[in-house]
PAKE-543235 format. One line per field, with one value per residue: z, x, y of N, C-alpha, C in turn; residue number from 1. Coordinates in steps of 0.2 Angstrom, whole numbers. Atoms other than C-alpha are relative to their C-alpha. Layout:
BEGIN
n.up c(Z	...)
n.east c(X	...)
n.north c(Y	...)
ca.up c(Z	...)
ca.east c(X	...)
ca.north c(Y	...)
c.up c(Z	...)
c.east c(X	...)
c.north c(Y	...)
pos c(NUM	...)
END
This chain:
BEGIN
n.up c(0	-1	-4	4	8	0	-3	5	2	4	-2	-3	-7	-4	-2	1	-1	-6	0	-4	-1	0	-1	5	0	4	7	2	6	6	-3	1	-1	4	-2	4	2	4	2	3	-5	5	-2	-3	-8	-4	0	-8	-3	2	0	8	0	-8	-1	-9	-2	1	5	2	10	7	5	7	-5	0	-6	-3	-4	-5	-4	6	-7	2	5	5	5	4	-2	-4	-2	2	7	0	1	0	-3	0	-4	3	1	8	-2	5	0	1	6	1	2	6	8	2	-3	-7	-3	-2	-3	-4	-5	-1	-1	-7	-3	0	-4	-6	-2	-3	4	2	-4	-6	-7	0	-3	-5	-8	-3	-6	-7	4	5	10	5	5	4	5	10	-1	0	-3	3	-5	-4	-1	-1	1	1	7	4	5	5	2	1	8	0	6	0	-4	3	1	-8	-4	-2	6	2	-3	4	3	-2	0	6	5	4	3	7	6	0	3	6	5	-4	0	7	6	7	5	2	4	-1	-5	-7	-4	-7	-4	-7	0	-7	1	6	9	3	1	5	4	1	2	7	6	-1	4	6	2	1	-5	-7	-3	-7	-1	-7	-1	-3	5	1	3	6	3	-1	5	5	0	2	6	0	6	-3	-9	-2	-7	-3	-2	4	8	2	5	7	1	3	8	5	1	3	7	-3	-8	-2	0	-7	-6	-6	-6	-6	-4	-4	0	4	5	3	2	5	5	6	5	7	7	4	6	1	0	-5	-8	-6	-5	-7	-2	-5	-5	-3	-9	4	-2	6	8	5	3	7	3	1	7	5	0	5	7	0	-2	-6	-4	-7	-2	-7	1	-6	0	8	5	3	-3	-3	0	6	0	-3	4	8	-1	-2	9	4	-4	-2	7	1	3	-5	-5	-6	-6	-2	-4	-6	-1	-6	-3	-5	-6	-1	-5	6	4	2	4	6	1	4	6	7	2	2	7	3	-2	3	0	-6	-1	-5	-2	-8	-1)
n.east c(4	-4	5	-3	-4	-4	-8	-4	-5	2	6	0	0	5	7	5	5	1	3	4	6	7	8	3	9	5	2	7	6	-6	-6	-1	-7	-5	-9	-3	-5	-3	0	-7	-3	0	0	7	-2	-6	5	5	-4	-8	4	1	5	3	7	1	-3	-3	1	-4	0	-2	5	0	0	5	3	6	5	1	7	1	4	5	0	-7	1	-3	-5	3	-8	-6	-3	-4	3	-4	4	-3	-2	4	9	5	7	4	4	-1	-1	-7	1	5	-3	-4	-7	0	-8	0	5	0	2	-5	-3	0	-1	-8	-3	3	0	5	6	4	4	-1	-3	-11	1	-8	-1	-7	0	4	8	-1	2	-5	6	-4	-4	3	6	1	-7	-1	-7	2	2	7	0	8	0	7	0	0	-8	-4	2	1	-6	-1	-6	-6	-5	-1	2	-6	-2	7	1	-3	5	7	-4	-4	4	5	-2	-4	0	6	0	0	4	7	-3	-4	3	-7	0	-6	-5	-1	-8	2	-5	4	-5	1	4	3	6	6	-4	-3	5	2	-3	4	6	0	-3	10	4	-2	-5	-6	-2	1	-7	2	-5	-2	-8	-3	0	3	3	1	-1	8	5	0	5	7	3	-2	-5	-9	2	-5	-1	2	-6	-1	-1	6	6	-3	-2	6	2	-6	1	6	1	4	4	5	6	3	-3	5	-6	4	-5	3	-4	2	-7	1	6	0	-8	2	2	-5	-4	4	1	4	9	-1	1	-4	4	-2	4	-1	3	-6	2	3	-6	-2	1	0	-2	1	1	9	3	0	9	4	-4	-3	6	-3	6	-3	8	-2	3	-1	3	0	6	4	7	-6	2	-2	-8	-2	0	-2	-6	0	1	-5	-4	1	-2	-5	1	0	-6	4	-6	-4	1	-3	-6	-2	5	-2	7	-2	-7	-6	5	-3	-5	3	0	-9	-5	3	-3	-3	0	-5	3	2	5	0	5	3	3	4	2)
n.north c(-6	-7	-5	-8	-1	-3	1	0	6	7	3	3	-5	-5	3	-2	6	4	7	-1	3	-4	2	0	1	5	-5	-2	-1	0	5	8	4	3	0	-2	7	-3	-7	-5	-8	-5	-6	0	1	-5	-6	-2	-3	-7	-7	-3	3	-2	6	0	11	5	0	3	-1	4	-2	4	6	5	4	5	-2	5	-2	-8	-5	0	-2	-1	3	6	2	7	1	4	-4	-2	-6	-8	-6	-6	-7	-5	4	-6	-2	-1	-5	-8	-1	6	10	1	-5	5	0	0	-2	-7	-1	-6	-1	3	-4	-3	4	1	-3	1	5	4	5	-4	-3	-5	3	4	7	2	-5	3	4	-5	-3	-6	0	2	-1	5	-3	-1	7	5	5	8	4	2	7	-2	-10	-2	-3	1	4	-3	-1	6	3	5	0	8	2	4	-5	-2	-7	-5	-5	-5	-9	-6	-1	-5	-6	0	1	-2	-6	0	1	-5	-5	1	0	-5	-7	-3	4	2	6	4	-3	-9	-1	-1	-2	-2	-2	0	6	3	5	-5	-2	5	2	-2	0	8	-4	-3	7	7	-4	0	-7	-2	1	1	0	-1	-5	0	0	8	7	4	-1	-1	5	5	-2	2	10	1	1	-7	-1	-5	-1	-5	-2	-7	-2	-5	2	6	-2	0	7	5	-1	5	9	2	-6	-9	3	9	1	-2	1	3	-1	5	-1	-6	-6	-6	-1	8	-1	-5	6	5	-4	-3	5	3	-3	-3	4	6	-2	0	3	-1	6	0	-5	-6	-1	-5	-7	-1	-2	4	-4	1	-6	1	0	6	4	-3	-2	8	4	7	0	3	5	3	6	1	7	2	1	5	0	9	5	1	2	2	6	-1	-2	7	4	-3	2	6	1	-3	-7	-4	4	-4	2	-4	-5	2	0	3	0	-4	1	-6	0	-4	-6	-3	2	-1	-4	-1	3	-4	-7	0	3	5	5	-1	1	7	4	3	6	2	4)
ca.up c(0	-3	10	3	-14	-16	-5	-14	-21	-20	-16	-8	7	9	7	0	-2	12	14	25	30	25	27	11	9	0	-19	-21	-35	-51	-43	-45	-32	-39	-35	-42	-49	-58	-61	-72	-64	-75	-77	-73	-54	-52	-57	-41	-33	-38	-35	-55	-55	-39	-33	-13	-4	8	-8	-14	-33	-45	-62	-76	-70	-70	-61	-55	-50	-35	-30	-40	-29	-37	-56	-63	-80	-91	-79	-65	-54	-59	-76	-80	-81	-87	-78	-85	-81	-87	-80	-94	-88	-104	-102	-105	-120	-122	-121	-133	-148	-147	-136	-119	-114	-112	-101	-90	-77	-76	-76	-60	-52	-56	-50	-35	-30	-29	-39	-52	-42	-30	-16	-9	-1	6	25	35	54	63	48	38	19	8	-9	-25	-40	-57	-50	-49	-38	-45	-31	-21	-16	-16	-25	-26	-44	-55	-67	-80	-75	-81	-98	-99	-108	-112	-99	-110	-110	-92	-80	-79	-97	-99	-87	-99	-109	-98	-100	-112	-124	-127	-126	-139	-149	-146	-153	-170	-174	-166	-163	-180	-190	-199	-216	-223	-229	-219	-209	-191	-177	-158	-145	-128	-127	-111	-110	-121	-134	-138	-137	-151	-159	-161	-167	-181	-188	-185	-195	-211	-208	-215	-210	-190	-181	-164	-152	-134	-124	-118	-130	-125	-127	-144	-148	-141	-152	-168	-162	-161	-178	-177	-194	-186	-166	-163	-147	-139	-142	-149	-167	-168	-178	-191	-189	-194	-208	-216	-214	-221	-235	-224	-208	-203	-207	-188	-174	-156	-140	-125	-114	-106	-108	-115	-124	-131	-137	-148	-154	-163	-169	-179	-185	-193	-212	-219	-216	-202	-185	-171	-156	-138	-129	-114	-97	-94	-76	-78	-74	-92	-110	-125	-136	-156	-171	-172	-189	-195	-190	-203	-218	-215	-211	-196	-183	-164	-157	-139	-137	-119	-116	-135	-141	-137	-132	-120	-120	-139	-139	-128	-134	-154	-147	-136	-153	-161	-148	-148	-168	-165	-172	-155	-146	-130	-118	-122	-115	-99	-91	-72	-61	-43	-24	-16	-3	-20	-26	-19	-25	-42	-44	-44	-58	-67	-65	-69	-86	-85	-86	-97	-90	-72	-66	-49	-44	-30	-32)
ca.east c(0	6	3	16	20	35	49	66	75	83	63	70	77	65	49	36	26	20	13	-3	-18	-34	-52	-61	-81	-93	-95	-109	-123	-111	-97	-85	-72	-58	-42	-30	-15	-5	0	14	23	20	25	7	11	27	20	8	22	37	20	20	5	-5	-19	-26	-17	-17	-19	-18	-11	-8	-19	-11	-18	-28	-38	-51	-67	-72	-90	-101	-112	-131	-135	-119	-121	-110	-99	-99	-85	-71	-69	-53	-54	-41	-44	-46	-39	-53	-71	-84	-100	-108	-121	-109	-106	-88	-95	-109	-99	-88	-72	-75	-56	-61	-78	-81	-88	-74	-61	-69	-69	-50	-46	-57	-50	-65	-75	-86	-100	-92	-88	-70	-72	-54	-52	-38	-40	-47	-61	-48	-53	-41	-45	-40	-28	-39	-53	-44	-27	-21	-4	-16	-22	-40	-48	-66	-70	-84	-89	-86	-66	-65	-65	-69	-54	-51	-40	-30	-19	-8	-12	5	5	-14	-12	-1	-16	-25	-11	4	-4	-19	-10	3	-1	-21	-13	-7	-23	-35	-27	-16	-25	-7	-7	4	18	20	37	36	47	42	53	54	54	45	32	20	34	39	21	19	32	23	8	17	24	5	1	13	22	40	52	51	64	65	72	80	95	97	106	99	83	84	91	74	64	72	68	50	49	60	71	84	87	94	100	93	105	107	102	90	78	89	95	76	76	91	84	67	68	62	53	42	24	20	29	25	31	29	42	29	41	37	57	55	37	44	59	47	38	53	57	40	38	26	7	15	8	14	5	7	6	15	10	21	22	8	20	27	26	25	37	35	36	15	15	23	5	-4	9	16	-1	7	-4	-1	-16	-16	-19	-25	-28	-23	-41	-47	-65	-56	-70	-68	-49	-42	-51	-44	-26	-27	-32	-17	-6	-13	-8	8	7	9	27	18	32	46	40	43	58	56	44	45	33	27	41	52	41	52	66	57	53	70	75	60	64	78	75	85	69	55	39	42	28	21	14	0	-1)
ca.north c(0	19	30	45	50	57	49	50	35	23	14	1	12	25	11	18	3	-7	-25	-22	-33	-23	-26	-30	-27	-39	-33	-22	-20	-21	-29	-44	-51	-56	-66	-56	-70	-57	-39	-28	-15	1	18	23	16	23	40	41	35	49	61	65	58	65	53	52	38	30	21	3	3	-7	-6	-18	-36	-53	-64	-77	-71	-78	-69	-57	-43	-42	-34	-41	-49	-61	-65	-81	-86	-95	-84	-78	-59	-43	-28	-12	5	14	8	14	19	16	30	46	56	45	28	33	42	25	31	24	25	45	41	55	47	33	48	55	39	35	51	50	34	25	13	17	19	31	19	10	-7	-6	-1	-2	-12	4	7	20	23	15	20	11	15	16	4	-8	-12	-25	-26	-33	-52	-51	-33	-29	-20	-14	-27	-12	-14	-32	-41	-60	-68	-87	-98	-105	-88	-89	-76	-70	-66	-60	-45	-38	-35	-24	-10	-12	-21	-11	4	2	-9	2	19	10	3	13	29	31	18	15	9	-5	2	18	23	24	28	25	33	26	6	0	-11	2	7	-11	-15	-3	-8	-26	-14	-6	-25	-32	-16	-19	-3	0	5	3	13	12	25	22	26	5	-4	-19	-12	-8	-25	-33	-21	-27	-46	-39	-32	-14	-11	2	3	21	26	42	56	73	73	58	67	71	54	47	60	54	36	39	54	71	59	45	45	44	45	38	45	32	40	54	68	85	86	68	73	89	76	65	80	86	68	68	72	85	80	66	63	63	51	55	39	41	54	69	75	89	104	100	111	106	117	116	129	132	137	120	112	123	126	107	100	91	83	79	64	59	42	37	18	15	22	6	-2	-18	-28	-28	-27	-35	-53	-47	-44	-63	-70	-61	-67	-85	-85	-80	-62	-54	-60	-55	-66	-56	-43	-50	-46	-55	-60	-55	-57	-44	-41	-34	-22	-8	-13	-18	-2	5	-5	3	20	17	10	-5	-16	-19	-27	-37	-47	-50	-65	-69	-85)
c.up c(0	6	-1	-7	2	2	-4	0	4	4	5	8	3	0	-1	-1	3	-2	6	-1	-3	0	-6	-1	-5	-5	2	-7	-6	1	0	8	-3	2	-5	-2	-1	-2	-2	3	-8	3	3	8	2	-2	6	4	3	4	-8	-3	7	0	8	2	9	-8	-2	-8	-3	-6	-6	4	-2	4	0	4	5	2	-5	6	-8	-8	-3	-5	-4	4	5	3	-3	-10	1	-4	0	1	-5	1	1	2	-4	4	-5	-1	-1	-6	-4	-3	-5	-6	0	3	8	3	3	4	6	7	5	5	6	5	4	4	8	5	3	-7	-5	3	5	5	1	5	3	5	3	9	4	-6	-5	-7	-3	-7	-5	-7	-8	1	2	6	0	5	6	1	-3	-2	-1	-5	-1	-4	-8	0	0	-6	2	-4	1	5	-3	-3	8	2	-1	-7	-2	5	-4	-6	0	-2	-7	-7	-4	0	-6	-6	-2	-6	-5	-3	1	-2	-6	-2	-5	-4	-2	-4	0	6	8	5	8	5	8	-2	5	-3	-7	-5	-1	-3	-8	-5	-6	-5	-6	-5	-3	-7	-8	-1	0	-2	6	4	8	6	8	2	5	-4	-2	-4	-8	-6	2	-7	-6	1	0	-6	-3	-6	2	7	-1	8	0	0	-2	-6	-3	-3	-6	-3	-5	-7	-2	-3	-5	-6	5	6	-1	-3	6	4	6	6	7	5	5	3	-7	-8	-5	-6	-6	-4	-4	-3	-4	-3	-6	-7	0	-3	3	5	2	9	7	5	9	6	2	6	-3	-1	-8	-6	-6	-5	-9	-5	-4	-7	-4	0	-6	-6	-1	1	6	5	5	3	7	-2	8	-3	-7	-4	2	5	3	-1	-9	-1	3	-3	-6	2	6	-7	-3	2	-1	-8	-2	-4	6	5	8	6	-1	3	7	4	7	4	7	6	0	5	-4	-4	1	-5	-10	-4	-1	-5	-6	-4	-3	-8	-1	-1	-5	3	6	3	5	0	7	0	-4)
c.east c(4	-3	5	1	5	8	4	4	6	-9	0	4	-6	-6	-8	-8	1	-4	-5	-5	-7	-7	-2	-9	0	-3	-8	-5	6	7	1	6	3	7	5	6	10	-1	7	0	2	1	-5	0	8	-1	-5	8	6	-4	-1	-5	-7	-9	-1	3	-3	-4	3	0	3	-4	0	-1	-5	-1	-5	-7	-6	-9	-4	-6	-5	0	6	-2	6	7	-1	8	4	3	5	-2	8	-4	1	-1	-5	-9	-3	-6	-5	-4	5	0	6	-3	-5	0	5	7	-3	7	-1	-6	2	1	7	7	0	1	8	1	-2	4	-3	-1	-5	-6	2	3	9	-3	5	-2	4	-4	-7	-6	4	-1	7	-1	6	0	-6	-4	1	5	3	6	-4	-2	-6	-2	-8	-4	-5	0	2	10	4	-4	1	5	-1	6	4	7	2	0	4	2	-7	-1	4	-2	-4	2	5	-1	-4	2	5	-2	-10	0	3	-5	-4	1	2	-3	6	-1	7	4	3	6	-3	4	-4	5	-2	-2	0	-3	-7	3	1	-8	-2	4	-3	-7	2	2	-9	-4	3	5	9	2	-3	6	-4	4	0	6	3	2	-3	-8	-4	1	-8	-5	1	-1	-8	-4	4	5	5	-5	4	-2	-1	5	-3	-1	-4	-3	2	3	-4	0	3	-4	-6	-2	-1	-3	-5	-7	-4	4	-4	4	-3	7	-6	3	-1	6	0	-6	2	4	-3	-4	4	1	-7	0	-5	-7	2	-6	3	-8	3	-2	1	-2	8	-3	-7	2	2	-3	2	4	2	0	-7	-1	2	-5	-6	5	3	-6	1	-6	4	-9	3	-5	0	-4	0	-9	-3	-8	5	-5	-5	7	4	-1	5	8	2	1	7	6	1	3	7	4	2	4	-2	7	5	1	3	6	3	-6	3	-9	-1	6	7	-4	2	3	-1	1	5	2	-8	0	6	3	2	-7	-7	-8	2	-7	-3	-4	-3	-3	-5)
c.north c(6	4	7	0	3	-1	-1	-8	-2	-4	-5	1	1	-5	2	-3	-4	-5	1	-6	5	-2	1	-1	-3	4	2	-2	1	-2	-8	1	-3	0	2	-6	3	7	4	5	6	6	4	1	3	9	2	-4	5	3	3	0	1	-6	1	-6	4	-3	-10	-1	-7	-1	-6	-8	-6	-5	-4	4	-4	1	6	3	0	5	0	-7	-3	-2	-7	0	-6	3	2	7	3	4	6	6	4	-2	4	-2	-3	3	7	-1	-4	-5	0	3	-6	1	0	-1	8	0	1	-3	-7	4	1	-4	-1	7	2	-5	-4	-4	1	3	4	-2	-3	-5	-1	6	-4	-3	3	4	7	-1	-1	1	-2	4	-3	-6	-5	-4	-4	-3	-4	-8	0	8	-4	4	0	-5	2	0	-5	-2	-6	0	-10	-3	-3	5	-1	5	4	4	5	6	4	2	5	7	0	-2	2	7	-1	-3	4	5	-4	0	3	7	4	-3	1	-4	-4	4	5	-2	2	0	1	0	-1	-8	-3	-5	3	1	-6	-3	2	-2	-5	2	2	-5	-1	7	-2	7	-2	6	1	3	1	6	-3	1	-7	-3	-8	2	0	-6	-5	3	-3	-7	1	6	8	-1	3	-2	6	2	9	4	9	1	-3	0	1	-7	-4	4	-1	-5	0	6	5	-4	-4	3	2	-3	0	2	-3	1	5	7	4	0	-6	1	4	-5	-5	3	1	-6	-2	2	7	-4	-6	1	-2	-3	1	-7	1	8	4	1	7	9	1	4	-2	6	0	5	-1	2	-6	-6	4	-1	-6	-3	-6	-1	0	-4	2	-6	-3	-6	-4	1	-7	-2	-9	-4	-3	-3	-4	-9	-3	-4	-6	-3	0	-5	-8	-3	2	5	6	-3	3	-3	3	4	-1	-1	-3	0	-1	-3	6	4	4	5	7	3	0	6	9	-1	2	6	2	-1	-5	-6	2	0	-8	0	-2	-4	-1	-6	-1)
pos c(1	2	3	4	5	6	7	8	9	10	11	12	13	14	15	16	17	18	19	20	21	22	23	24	25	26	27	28	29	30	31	32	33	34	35	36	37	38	39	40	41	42	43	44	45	46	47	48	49	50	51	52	53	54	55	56	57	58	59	60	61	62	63	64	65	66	67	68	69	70	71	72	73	74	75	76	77	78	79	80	81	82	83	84	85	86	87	88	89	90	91	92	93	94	95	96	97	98	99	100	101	102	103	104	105	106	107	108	109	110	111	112	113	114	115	116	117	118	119	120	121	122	123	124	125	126	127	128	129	130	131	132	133	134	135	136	137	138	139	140	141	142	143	144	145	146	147	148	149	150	151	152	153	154	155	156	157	158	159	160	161	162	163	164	165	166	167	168	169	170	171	172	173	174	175	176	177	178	179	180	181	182	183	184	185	186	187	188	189	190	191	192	193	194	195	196	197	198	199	200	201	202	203	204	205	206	207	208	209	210	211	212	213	214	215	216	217	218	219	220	221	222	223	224	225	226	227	228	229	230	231	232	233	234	235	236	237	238	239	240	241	242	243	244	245	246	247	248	249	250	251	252	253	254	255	256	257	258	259	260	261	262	263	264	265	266	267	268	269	270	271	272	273	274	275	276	277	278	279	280	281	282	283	284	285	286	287	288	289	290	291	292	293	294	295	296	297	298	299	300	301	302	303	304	305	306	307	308	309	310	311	312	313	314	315	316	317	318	319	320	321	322	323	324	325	326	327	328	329	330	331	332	333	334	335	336	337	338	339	340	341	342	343	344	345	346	347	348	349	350	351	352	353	354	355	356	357	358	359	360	361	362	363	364	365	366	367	368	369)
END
């Protein structure tokens, strides 16, 4: 559980996250219990821990995840226990303007929840010993044993995907390889350039092969990193440097078609602007702190016909996407295991997260049994 943002690094000194007992209430009216099995540690969660990401704690987090659903609370429909479910980040109401013009990633009333830290109906199910409110990370908590969810923040999925790989569904997966097909709707045969390879930039990377897009350059400052991306479908690896936008326009006549930036940095952000051609886009995937600006020359969006998208949740509808992108995956189209770079208890989750902010790490994997 977090109960400060902010303490300084290393994580595994200062202790930010603690292993607590907590009292769990019996799902309400639209709710499932769900044994969680498995959860991806993402920037997402270390972001509300840094503080760059401000949320109410105490606080228990974790977002990207999957699980057994054990009990369901009254008006919940297609679900039953013993289903394998991916959670996601975004509960959708299905009544706002969002979920009813076909982008429920953007639904309002989800938004307030996540940032409430409650549940889509308003309430929190977690309380500490002495009845304190404990309130949960994007509906869902996933660092947890046992979580309490709306039934809007789980997708039914087949069990013949292992847990430890289907949680990285709810999040990296649907965001990257999301903003390809959703967000940019890339055609076969277009240049592409995604800067920042985490769990969400490789993801996309995977997103822009499964698209047909050429070239694929990938951009990071880990060597290794760069060599994983061209095993999962990148044509150049450039290392993050000085210059790299002229580097991509060398490579591809005057700049990409669409660049991707999954790093959540403002300077990063302008960097895949300039490597874009004229009439490119440019997709913003990843979360800047919110302090940051965005600094571009504003006439080359008119006179160049440049774009700039956001893509939050990869555009997608999960309980559409999510099944597709299993499929894909089960066809060998979607190298989803590489991804994974270590799996871990809760007792290292620190630590873990050390080695995320630090970049050496791509997509480590909790397990709760």
């Amino acid at each position: 559980m977090l109960r400060q943002s902010g303490l300084q690094r290393p994580y595994e000194r200062s202790q930010p996250l603690s292993i607590e007992d907590l009292v769990l209430d019996e799902p309400g009216p639209g709710e499932l219990r769900v044994k969680v099995r498995a959860a991806g540690l993402c920037h997402s969660d270390l972001s509300v821990i840094d503080g760059s990401r401000p949320r109410p704690v105490p606080m228990a987090i974790g977002h990207e995840g999957a699980g057994i659903v054990e009990e369901l609370g009254t008006q919940v429909a297609g679900f039953a226990p013993g289903d394998h479910v991916v959670f996601s980040f975004v509960p959708m109401c299905g009544r706002c303007a969002y979920c009813l013009s076909g982008t429920p990633a953007l639904c309002e009333n989800g938004a307030r929840s996540n940032a409430a830290g409650t549940l889509l109906g308003g309430d929190i199910r977690l309380h500490g010993r002495d009845g304190e409110r404990v309130h949960h990370h994007l509906g869902v908590s996933a660092f947890s044993e046992t979580v309490v969810v709306s039934a809007a923040s789980c997708v039914r999925v087949d069990p013949d995907v292992p847990l430890a790989i289907a949680a990285l569904f709810g999040c990296a997966l649907m965001t990257g390889v999301g903003a390809v097909l959703n967000t940019a709707r890339v055609e076969a045969g277009s240049s592409v350039a995604v800067f920042g390879l985490g769990g969400v930039g490789l993801s996309t990377v995977m997103g822009a092969r499964l698209a047909g897009a050429h070239p694929i350059l990938a951009i990071d400052r880990i060597p290794a990193k760069l060599e994983l991306a061209e095993q999962l479908g990148a044509t150049h690896g450039l290392l993050a440097a000085e210059g790299v936008a002229a580097r991509i326009k060398d490579l591809t006549r005057g700049g990409v078609d669409y660049a991707f930036e999954a790093v959540g940095n403002a300077g990063v952000m302008a960097e895949a602007y300039e490597a874009t051609r004229r009439g490119g886009k440019t997709v913003a995937i990843g979360l800047p702190h919110p302090d940051q600006k965005l600094t571009i020359p504003a006439v080359s969006i008119v006179a160049e016909g440049r774009q700039i998208i956001g893509s939050y949740m990869g555009s997608a509808v999960p309980v559409r996407d999510v099944p597709r992108l299993m499929a894909l995956y089960r066809a060998g189209k979607l190298p989803v295991d590489a991804l994974r770079s270590a799996t871990l208890a809760l007792e290292d989750l620190n630590a873990a997260f050390d080695l995320l902010a630090s970049g050496e790490t791509v997509r480590q994997v909790l397990l709760l049994g």
